[in-house]
C-alpha positions as CSV (number, residue, x, y, z in Angstrom):
1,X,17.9,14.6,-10.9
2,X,17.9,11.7,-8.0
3,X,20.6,10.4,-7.4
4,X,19.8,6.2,-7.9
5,X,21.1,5.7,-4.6
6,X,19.2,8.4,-2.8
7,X,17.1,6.0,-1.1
8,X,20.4,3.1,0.0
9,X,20.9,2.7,3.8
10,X,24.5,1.6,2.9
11,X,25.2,-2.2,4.5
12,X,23.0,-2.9,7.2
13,X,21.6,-5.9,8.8
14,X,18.2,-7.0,6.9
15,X,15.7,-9.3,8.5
16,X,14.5,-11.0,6.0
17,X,15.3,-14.7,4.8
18,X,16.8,-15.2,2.4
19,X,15.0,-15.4,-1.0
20,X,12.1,-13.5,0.2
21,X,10.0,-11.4,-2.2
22,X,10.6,-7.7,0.2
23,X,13.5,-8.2,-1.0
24,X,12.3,-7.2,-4.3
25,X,9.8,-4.7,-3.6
26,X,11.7,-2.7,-1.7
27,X,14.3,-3.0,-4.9
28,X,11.2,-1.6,-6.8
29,X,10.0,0.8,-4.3
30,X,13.2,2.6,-4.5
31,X,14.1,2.6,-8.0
32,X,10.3,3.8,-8.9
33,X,10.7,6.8,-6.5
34,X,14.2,7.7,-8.1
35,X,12.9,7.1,-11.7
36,X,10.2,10.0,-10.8
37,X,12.5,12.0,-9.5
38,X,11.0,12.3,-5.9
39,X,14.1,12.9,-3.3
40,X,14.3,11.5,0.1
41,X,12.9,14.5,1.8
42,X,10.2,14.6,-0.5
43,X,8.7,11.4,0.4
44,X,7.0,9.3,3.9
45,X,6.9,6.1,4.2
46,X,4.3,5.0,6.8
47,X,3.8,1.3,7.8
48,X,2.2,-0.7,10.7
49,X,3.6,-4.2,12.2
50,X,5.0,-7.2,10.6
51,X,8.1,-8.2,8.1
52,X,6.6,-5.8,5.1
53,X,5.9,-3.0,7.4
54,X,10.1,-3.0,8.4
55,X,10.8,-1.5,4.7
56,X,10.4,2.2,6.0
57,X,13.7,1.3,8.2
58,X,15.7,0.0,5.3
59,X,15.5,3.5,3.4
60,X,16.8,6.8,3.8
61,X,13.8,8.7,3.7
62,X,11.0,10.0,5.9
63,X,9.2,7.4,7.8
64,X,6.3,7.1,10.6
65,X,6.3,3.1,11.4
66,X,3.2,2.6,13.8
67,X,0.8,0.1,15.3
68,X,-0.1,-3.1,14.1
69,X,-3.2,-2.7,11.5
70,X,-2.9,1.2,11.7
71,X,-0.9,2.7,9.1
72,X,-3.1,4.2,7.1
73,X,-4.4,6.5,10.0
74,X,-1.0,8.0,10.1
75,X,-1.0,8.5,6.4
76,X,-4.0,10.0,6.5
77,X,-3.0,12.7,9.1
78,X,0.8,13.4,7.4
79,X,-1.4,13.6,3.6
80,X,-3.6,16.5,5.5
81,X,-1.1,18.7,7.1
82,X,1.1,18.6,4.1
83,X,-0.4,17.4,0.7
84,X,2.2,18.2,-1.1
85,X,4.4,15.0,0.2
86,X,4.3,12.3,-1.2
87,X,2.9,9.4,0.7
88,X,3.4,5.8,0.8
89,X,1.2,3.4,3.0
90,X,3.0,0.2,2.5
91,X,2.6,-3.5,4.8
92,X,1.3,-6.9,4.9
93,X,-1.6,-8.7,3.6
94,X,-2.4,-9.8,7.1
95,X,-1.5,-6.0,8.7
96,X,-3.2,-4.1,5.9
97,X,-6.2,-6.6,5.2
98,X,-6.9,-8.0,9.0
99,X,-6.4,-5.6,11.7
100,X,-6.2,-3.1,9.6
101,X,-9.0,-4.1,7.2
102,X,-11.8,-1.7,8.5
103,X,-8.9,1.1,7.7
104,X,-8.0,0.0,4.3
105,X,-12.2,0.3,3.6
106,X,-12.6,3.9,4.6
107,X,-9.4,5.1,3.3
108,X,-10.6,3.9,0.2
109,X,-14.0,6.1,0.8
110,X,-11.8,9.1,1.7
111,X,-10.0,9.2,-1.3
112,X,-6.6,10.4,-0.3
113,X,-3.7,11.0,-2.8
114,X,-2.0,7.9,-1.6
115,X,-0.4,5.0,-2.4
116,X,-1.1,1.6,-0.7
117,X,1.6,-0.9,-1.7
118,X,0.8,-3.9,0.1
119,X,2.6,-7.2,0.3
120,X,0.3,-10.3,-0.2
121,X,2.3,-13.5,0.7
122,X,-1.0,-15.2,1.9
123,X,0.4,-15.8,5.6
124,X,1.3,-14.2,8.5
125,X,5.3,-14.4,8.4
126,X,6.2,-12.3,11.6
127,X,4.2,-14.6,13.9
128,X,5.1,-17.4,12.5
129,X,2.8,-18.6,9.6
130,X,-0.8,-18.9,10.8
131,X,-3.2,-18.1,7.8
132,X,-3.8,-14.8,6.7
133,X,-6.7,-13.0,5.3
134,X,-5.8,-13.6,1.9
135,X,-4.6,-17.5,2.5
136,X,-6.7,-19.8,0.5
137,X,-8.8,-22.7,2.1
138,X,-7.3,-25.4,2.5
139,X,-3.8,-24.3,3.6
140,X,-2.5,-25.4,6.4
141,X,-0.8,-24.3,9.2
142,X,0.5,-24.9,12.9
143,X,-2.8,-23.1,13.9
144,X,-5.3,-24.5,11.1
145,X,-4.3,-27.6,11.5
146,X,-7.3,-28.7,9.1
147,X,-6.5,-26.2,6.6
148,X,-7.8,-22.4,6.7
149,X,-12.0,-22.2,6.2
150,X,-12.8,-18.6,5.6
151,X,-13.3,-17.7,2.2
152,X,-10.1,-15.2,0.9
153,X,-10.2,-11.9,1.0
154,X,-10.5,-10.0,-1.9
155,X,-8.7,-6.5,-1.6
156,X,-9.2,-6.0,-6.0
157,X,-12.5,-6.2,-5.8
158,X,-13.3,-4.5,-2.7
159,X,-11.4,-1.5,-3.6
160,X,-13.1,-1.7,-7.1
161,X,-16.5,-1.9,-5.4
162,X,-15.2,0.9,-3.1
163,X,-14.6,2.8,-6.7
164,X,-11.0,3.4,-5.7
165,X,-9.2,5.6,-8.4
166,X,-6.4,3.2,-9.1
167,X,-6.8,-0.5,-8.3
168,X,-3.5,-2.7,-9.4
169,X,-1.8,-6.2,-8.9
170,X,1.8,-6.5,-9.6
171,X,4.5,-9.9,-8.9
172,X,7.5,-9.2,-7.2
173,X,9.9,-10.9,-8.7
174,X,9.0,-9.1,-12.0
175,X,11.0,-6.3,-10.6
176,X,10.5,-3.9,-14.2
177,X,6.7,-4.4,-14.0
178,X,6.3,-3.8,-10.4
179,X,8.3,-0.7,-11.0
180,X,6.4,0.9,-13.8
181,X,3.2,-0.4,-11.6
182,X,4.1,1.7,-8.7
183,X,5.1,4.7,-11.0
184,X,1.4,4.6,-12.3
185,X,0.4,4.6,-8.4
186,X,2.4,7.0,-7.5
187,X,1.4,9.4,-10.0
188,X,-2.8,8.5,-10.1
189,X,-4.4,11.1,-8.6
190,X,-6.5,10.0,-5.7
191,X,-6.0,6.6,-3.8
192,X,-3.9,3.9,-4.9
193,X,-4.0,0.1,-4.3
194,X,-0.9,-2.0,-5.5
195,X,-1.3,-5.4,-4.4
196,X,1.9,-7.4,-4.9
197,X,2.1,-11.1,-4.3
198,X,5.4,-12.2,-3.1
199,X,6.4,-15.6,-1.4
200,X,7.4,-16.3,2.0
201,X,9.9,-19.1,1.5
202,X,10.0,-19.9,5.1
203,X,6.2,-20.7,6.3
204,X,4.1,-20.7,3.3
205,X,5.5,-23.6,1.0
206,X,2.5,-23.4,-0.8
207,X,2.5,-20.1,-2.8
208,X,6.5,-20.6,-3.7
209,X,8.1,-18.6,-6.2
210,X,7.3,-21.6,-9.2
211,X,3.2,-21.2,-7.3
212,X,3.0,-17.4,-8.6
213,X,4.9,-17.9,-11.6
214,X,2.2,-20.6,-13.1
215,X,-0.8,-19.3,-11.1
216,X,-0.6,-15.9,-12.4
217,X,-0.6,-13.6,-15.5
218,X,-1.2,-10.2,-17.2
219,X,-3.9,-8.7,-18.5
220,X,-4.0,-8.1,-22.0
221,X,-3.3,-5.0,-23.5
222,X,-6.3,-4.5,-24.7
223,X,-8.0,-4.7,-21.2
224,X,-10.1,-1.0,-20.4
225,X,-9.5,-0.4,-17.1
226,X,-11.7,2.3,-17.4
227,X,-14.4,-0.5,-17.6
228,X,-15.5,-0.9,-13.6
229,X,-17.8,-4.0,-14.3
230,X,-14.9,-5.5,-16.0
231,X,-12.5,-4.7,-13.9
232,X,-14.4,-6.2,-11.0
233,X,-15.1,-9.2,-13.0
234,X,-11.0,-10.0,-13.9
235,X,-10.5,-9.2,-10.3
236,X,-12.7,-12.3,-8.9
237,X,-10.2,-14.4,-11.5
238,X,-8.9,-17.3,-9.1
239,X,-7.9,-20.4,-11.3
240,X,-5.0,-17.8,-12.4
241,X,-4.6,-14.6,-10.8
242,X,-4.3,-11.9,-13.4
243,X,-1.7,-9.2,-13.1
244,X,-1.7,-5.3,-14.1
245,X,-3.7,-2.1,-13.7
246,X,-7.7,-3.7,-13.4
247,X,-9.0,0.0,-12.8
248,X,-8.2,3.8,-13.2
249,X,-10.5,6.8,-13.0
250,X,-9.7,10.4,-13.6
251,X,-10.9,13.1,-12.1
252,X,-12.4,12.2,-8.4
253,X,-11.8,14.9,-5.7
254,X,-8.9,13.7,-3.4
255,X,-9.6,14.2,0.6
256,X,-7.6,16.9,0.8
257,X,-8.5,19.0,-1.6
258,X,-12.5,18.8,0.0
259,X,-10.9,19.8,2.9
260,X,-12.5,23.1,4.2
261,X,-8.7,24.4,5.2
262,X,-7.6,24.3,1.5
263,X,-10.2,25.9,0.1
264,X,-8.1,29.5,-0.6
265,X,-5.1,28.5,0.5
266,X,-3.0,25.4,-0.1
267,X,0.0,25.9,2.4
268,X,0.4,22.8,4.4
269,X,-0.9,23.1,7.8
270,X,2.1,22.8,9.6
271,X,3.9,25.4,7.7
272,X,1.0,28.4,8.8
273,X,1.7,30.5,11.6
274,X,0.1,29.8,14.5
275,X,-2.2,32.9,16.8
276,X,-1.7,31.6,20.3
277,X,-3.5,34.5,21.6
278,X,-6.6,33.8,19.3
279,X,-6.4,30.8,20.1
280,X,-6.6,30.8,23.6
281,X,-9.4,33.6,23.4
282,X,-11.7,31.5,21.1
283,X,-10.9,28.5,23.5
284,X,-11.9,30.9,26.5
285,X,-14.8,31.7,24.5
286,X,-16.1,28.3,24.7
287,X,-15.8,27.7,28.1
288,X,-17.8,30.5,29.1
């Protein structure tokens, strides 16, 4: 048993505006992690650069916070030398989707046993509100002054495309659903995308809290996410964006466990003993 406030930091200063949808995930993020029963020392948070990516500090729990666009490299490396942590990659639309976007697609090919929470706020709030990725066209901004002109990314149906094992959308201020969606994440077997859309009250007075709550929905009950065509069609919805699990497939081999090191024995890497002298005499051996 966990106790519910495992994961509180106790009263520390929070940078974040007020009325600002972290607020909320990292609410759900916590309560979804003590509802599983995972402890503190059980679990990594990894994020890059930006207002998102400062959630790792506000927890009491293991953490790697790392370069801006790059934190699912570190995931990747802390999910390899110890699989049996588990791992949460977790930061902005513009972190995870722009410098980071090349990242996002080959962890995705990799199939690591991973969650990627990412928030999607559709601007960049850190540097002060210049479009992100995921901005629609149209908005504007001190810097697109004319309104953004690249077509949105999509990070649903990429990862769908990508057949990623567990492809979600969730709303932040629907604090129970984004819970139980990040439980189902968490739990998936293989790589896990939860996008969650969540205002920025201070630079993006487009996609306001009343924006998301007309603009979006949730999929029906009777939606198969085991359906990849359909899944992939829902996800291109953009007159309302849908909410829920889109896609889920059993059964795909995670990175790790096709890694050569596991293969008759699943101790964590860093917990073997190290040979320094075979080591040193197999590096010797090369050099000769």
């Amino acid at each position: 048993m966990v106790d519910p406030n495992a994961y509180d930091m106790g009263d520390i200063d929070i940078a974040w505006c007020p009325g600002c949808g972290n607020f909320n995930i990292l609410k759900a993020i916590k309560r979804a992690l003590v509802e599983l029963g995972r402890g503190p020392r059980e679990v990594v948070m990894v994020s890059g650069i930006g207002q998102a990516a400062k959630i790792p500090q506000y927890m009491d729990a293991n953490y790697f916070n790392g370069l801006h666009g790059r934190a699912l490299g570190p995931a990747t490396m802390i999910k390899s030398v110890n699989p049996r942590m588990t791992v949460i990659a977790e930061s902005g639309d513009g972190d995870m989707y722009g410098e980071g976007g090349n990242h996002f697609v080959h962890t995705i090919r990799r199939n690591l046993d991973i969650t990627n929470i990412v928030h999607d706020n559709m601007v960049y709030g850190l540097t002060k509100g210049q479009a992100s990725p995921t901005s629609m066209m149209g908005f504007r901004t001190p810097v697109q002054v004319d309104g953004a002109i690249l077509e949105p990314f999509n990070p649903l149906a990429v990862a769908i495309s990508l057949n990623a094992p567990f492809v979600a959308r969730a709303y932040a201020n629907d604090v129970d659903q984004t819970v139980g969606i990040i439980k189902e994440a968490i739990l998936h077997k293989g790589y896990s995308l939860v996008d969650v859309l969540q205002p920025c009250v201070t630079f993006n007075k487009v996609n306001t809290h009343g924006w998301f709550r007309d603009n979006s929905y949730y999929l029906e009950e009777t939606h198969n996410s085991e359906d990849r065509v359909e899944a992939f069609r829902r996800a291109t919805e953009t007159d309302r964006l849908p909410l829920g699990v889109f896609y889920r497939v059993e059964g795909r081999r995670t990175f790790e466990e096709n890694l050569g090191v596991y293969a008759s024995d699943d101790t964590p890497i860093h917990e073997r003993p190290i040979d320094r002298r075979q080591r040193l005499d197999g590096l010797l051996r090369t050099m000769r």
